[in-house]
VOTOR-269144 format. One record per residue (C-alpha): residue in one letter; z, y, x. Coordinates in steps of 0.05 Angstrom, whole numbers, padded with zeros to 5 digits, always signed. Each point is the difference from the previous one (the first is absolute). Layout:
REM VOTOR-269144
AZYX...
//
This chain:
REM VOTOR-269144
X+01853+02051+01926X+00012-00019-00074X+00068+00031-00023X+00014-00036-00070X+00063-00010-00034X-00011-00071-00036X+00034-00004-00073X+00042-00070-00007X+00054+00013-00045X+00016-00078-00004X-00020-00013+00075X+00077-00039+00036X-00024+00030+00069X-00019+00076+00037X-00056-00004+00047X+00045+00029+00061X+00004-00026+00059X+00076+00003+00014X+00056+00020-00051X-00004+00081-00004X+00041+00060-00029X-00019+00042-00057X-00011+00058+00051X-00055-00055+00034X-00030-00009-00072X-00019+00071-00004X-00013+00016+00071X-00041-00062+00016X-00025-00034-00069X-00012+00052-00047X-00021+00057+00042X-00024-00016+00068X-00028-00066+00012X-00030+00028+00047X+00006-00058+00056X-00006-00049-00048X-00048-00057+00008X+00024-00062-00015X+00054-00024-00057X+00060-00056-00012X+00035-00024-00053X+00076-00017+00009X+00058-00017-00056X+00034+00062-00004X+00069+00005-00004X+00000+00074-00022X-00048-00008-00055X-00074-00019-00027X-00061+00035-00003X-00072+00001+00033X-00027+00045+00040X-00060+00003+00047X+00028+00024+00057X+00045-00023+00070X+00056+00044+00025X-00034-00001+00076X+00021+00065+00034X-00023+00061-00030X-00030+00055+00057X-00007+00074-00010X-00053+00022-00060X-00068+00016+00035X-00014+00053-00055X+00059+00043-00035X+00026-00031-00063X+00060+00022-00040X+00060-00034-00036X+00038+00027-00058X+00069-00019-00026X+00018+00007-00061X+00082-00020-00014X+00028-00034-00065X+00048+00028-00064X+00060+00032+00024X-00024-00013+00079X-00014+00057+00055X-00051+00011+00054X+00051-00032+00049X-00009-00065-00034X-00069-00011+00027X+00019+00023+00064X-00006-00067+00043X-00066-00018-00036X-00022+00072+00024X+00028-00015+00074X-00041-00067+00008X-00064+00029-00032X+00001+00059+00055X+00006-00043+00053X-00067-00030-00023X-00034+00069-00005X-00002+00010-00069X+00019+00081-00026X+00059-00017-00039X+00020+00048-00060X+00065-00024-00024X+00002+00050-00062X+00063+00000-00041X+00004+00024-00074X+00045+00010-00058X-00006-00062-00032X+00049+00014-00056X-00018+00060-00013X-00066+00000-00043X-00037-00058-00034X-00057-00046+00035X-00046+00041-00023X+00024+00064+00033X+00020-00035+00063X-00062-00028+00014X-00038+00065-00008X+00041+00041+00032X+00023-00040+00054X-00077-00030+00020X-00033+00067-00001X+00048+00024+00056X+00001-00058+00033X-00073-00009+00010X-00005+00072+00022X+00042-00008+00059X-00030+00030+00059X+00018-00070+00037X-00053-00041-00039X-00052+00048+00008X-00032-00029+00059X+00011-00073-00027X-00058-00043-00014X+00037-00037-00050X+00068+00007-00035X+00044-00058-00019X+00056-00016-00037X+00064-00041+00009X+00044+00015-00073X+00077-00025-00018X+00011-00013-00065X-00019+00057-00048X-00040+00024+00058X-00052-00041-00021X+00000+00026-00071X-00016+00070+00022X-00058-00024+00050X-00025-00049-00061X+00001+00062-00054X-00027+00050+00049X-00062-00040+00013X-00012-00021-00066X-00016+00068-00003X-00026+00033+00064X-00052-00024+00048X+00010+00003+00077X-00051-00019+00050X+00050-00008+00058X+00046-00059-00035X+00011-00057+00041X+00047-00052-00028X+00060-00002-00039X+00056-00048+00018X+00055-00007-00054X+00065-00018+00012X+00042-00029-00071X-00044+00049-00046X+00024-00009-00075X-00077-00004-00012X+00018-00039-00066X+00064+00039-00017X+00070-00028+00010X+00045-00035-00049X+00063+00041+00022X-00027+00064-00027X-00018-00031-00061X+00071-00027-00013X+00035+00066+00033X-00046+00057-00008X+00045+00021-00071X+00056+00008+00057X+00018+00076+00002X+00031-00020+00073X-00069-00043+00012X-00042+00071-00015X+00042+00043+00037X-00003-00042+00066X-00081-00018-00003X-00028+00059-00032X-00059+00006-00052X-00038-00051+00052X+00047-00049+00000X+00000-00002-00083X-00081-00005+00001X+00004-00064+00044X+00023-00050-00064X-00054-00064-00007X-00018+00025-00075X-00071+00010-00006X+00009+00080-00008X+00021-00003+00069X-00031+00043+00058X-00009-00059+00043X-00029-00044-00049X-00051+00069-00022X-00027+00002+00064X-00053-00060-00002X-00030-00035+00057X+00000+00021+00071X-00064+00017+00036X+00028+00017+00059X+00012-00058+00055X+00066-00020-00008X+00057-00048+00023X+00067-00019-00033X+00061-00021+00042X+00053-00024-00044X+00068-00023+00001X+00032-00061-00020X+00078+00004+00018X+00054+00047-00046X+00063+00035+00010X+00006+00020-00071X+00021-00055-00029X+00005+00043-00065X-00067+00026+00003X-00030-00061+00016X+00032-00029-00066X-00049+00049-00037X-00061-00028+00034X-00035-00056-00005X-00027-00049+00055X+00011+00022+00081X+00015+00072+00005X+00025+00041+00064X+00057+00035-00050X-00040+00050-00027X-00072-00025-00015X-00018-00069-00019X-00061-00038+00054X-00048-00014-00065X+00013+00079-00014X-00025+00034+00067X-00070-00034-00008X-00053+00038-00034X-00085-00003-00002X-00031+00012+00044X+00045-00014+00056X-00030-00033+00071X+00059-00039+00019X+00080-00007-00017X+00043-00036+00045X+00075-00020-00021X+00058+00009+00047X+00073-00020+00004X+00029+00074-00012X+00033+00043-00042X-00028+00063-00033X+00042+00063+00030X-00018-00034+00068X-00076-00026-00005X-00022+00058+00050X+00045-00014+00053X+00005-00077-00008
//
């Protein structure tokens, strides 16, 4: 069975055969695909895209594979929760790891929090190892391997990663009350090119992009330019290398449960 994400960042259509959650994304498109066989295209409401796979029902994993989540800026474990649930129910091993994100820089985070995770006893009898990332999630997984290798890794799905930076912490990042709430992570997420994001290069890793296209900041989104989900604009969470990015009607805080 080929399992391909198909990159059409100006395709009006997502090759699905019915209108599906985020949760289905992941579960269905960007990790399994496992039932997959034929595909439909269909004017979505909730967003563009391409992908090469249909959202037919997804049985229990023949061979062992794992599933890590990684949580966003300011976010907890908990937040992934309801991702983890529906990724369990298909078999996966689900490691929901939490971490202090504003704490240490990306740098630190990533190292530290990867290593542990990828020791975890749970994922030791996993063929492969995947990844479903909120937000600055993605940043760590992206900066971690840039610089490590791992035979077991599956496929990354991102949900609103600032992979380009994000225009609000350019224009609030001299905030004292915008450092103290985000952390040295959350000041190293700006769109200048000295930014960790835009250091990391291209991504040789298969990966997907989920972004979002509706805000509840209105004061945020004043900072950003073109759609953004409130946080991170859709032209921002793209980066090289990626497989496949899909756009859908949502708001940042809320893309993993939408």
């Amino acid at each position: 069975m080929t399992r391909q994400w198909e990159h059409a960042a100006t395709s009006q259509s997502i090759l699905y055969g019915r209108n599906v959650t985020n949760i289905q994304l992941v579960q269905s498109a960007a990790i399994s695909c496992n039932n997959s066989n034929t595909s439909e295209s269909y004017d979505g409401n909730q967003g563009s895209g391409t992908m090469t796979c249909t959202t037919d029902s997804v049985d229990k994993l023949e061979v062992l594979e794992g599933v890590v989540l990684l949580h966003g800026l300011c976010r907890r474990a908990s937040s992934m929760n309801r991702m983890g649930k529906h990724l369990e129910s298909s078999g996966y091993v689900v490691v929901n790891a939490g971490y202090p994100s504003r704490k240490m820089g990306i740098v630190e985070l990533s190292e530290q929090t990867l290593s542990m995770i990828l020791n975890d006893p749970r994922l030791a009898s996993c063929a492969r190892v995947h990844f479903v990332t909120h937000s600055l999630g993605g940043i760590l997984v992206r900066r971690f391997f840039s610089q490590h290798d791992y035979e077991k890794l599956g496929r990354v799905v991102m949900l609103g990663p600032p992979n380009g930076g994000s225009e609000v912490v350019d224009k609030l990042n001299k905030w004292w009350l915008f450092k103290l709430i985000n952390g040295p992570a959350g000041s190293e997420l700006g769109t200048v090119s000295q930014s960790v994001p835009n250091n990391l290069g291209k991504v040789e890793f298969e990966l997907g992009v989920i972004a979002g296209d509706r805000s509840i900041n209105w004061i945020n989104s004043c900072f950003i330019k073109g759609p953004d989900d409130g946080k991170v604009s859709v032209e921002r969470t793209k980066v090289d290398g990626m497989r496949g990015h899909v756009v859908v009607h949502a708001t940042h805080p809320f893309l993993m449960i939408n």
